[in-house]
C-alpha positions as CSV (number, residue, x, y, z in Angstrom):
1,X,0.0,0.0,0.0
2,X,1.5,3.6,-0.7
3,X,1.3,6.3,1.9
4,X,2.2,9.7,2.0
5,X,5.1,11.9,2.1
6,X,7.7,12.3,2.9
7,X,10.1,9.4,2.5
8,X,12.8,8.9,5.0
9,X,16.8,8.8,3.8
10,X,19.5,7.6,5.7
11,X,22.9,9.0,5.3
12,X,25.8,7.4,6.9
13,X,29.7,6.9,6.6
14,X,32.9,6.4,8.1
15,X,35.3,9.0,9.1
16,X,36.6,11.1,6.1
17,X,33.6,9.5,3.9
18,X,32.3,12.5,2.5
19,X,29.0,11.8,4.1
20,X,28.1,15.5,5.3
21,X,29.4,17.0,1.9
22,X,26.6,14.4,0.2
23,X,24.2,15.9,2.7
24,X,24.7,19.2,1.9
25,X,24.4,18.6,-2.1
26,X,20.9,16.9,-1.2
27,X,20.0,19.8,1.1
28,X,20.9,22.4,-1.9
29,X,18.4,19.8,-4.1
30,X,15.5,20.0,-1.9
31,X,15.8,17.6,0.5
32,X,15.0,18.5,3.9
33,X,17.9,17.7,6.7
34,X,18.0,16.4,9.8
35,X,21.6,15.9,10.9
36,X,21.5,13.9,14.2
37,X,24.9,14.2,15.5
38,X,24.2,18.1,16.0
39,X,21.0,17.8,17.3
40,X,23.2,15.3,19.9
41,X,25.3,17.9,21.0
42,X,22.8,20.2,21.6
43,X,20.7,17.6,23.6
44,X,24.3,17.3,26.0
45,X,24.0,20.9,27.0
46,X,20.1,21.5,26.9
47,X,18.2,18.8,27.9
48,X,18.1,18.6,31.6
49,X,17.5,15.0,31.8
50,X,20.4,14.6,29.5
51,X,22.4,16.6,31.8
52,X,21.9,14.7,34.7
53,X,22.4,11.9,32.8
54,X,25.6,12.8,31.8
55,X,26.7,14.0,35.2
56,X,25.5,10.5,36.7
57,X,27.6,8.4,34.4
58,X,31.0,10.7,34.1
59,X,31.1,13.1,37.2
60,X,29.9,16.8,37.5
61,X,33.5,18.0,36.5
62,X,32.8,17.3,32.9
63,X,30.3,21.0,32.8
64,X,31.6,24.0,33.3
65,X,29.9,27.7,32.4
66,X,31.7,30.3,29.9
67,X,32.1,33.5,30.2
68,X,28.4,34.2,29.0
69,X,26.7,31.5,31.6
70,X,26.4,29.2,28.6
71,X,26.9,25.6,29.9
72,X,30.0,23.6,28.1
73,X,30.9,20.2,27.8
74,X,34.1,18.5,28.0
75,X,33.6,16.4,24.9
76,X,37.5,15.7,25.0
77,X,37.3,14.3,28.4
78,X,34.3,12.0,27.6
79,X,35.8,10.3,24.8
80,X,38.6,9.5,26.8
81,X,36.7,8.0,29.3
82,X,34.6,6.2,26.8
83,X,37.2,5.0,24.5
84,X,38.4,2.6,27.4
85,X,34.8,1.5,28.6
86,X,32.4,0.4,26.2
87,X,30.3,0.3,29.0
88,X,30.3,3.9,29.7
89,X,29.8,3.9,26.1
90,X,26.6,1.7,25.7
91,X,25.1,4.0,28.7
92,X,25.7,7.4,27.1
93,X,24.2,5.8,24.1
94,X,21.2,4.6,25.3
95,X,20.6,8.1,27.2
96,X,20.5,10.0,23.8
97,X,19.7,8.6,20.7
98,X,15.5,7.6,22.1
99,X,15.9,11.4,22.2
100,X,17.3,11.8,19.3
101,X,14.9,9.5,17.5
102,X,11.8,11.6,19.0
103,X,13.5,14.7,17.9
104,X,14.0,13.5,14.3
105,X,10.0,11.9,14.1
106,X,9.2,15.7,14.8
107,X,11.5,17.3,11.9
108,X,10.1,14.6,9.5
109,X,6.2,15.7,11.1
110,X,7.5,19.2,10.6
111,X,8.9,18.7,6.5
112,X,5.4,16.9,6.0
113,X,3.3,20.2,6.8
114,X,6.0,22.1,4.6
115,X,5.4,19.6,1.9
116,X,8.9,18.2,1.4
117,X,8.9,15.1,-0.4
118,X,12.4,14.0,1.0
119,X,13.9,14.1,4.7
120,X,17.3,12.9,5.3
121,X,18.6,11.8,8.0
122,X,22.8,11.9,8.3
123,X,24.0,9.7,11.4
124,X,27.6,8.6,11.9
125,X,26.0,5.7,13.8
126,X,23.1,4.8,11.8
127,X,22.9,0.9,11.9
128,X,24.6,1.6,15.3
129,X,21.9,2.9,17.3
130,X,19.4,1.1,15.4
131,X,17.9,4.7,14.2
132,X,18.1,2.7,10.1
133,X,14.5,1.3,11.6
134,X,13.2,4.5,11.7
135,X,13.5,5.0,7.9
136,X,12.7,3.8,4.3
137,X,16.0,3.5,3.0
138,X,19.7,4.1,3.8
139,X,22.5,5.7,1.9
140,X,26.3,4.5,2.6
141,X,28.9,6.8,1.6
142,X,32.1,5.1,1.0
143,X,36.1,5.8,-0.2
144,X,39.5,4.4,0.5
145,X,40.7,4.5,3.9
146,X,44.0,6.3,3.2
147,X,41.7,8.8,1.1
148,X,39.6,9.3,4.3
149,X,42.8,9.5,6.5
150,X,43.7,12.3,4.3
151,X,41.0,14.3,4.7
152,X,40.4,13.7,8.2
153,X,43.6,15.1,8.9
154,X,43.5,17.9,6.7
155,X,40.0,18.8,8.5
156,X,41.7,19.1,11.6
157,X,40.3,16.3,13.5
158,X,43.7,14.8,14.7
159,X,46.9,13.4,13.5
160,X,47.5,10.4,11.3
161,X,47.2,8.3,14.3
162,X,44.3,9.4,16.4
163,X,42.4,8.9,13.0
164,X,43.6,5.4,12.3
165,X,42.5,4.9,16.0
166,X,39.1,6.7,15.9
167,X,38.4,4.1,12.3
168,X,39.6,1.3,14.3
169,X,36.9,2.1,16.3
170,X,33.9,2.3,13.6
171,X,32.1,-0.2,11.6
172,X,34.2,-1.3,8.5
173,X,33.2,-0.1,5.0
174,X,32.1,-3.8,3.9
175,X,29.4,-4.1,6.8
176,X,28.0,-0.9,6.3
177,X,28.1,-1.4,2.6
178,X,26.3,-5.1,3.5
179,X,23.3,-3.3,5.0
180,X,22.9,-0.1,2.5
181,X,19.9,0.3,0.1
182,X,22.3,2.7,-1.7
183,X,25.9,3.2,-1.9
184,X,27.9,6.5,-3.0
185,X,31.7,6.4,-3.6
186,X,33.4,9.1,-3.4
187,X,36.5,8.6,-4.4
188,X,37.2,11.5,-6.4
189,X,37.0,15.5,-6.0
190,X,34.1,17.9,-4.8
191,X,32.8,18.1,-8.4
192,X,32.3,14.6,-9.1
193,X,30.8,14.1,-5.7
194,X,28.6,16.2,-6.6
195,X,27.6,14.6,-9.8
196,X,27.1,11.2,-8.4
197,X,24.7,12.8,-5.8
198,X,22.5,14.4,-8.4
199,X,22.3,10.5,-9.8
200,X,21.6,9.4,-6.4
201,X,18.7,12.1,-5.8
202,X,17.0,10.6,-9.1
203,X,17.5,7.5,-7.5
204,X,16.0,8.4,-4.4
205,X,12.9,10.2,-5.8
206,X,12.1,7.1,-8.0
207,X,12.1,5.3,-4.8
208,X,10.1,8.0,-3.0
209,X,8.1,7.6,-6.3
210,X,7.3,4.0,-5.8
211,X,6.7,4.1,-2.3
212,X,4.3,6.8,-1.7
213,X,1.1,8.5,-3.2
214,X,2.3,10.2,-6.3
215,X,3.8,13.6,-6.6
């Protein structure tokens, strides 16, 4: 049976993937977006329960106030903590993404009355946190590791070896490949990325076609 927009898009990728580039060339097409890991953050220093949360499972050392009374996080001390205790880990987890889930049902409630036809949702821990069950397909961005290594680094997020450690860490390309509906390799520059994502939007709106009342 068909139903009614919009249709739900996954996004997801390793480290140095490309996948927020591909969500911003779907944004620029028309695509409403959603990008989890942000709406995260923000969760850590505005959600009270969150908070608390947070405090509970690390210490209250880990907020502090800036100059303006804003609170901050110590996300650096965090991931030290839960780089050595997946279970520490698994209980920040399962404090956020329900949250995060309930937050996204709303933005995809909220691109419905707008009339969008597409909402995508970019996760760095899609299959992860199980959040792929909340939508009706998922993309996988992929590219060689020494590619994503390079661009890591060249973003800034660490040297050469805190990235090899940080993609030690993740799901490997093959199993995320093994679970995508879609898969987009970007392997080459910003232009052809671009390119293959304009492909991938037809793709996606045939799907969107197929699955709910026409356009």
């Amino acid at each position: 049976m068909s139903r009614h927009y919009p249709f739900l898009v996954g996004v997801t990728g390793g480290l140095g993937s490309g996948k927020s580039t591909v969500c911003r060339f779907l944004a620029d097409m028309g695509c409403s977006l959603f990008e989890a890991d942000i709406v995260a953050k923000e969760l850590q220093v505005h959600d009270a329960e969150v908070i608390a949360g947070i405090r509970a499972l690390f210490g209250d050392a880990v907020y502090s106030f800036d100059r303006d009374g804003d609170i901050v996080l110590d996300r650096k001390k965090i991931a030290s903590v839960v780089f050595s205790s997946p279970e520490k880990l698994e209980a920040l987890n399962r404090l956020i993404h329900p949250k995060v889930f309930r937050e996204f049902t709303k933005a995809a409630e909220d691109a419905a009355l707008r009339g969008s036809k597409i909402v995508v949702k970019e996760a760095a821990i899609m299959f992860e946190s199980g959040s792929n069950r909340q939508l009706d397909v998922v993309v996988v961005v992929t590219a060689d590791e020494e590619l994503r290594i390079e661009r890591a680094v060249r973003k800034g997020l660490g040297s050469r070896e805190e990235i090899m450690q940080r993609l030690a860490r993740q799901w490997p390309q093959e199993k995320l490949i093994a679970k995508a509906d879609f898969v987009l390799v970007n392997n080459g520059s910003p232009d052809e990325l671009k390119i293959a994502t304009e492909a991938l939007y037809s793709r996606l709106l045939a799907a969107a076609s197929s699955a709910c009342d026409g356009f």
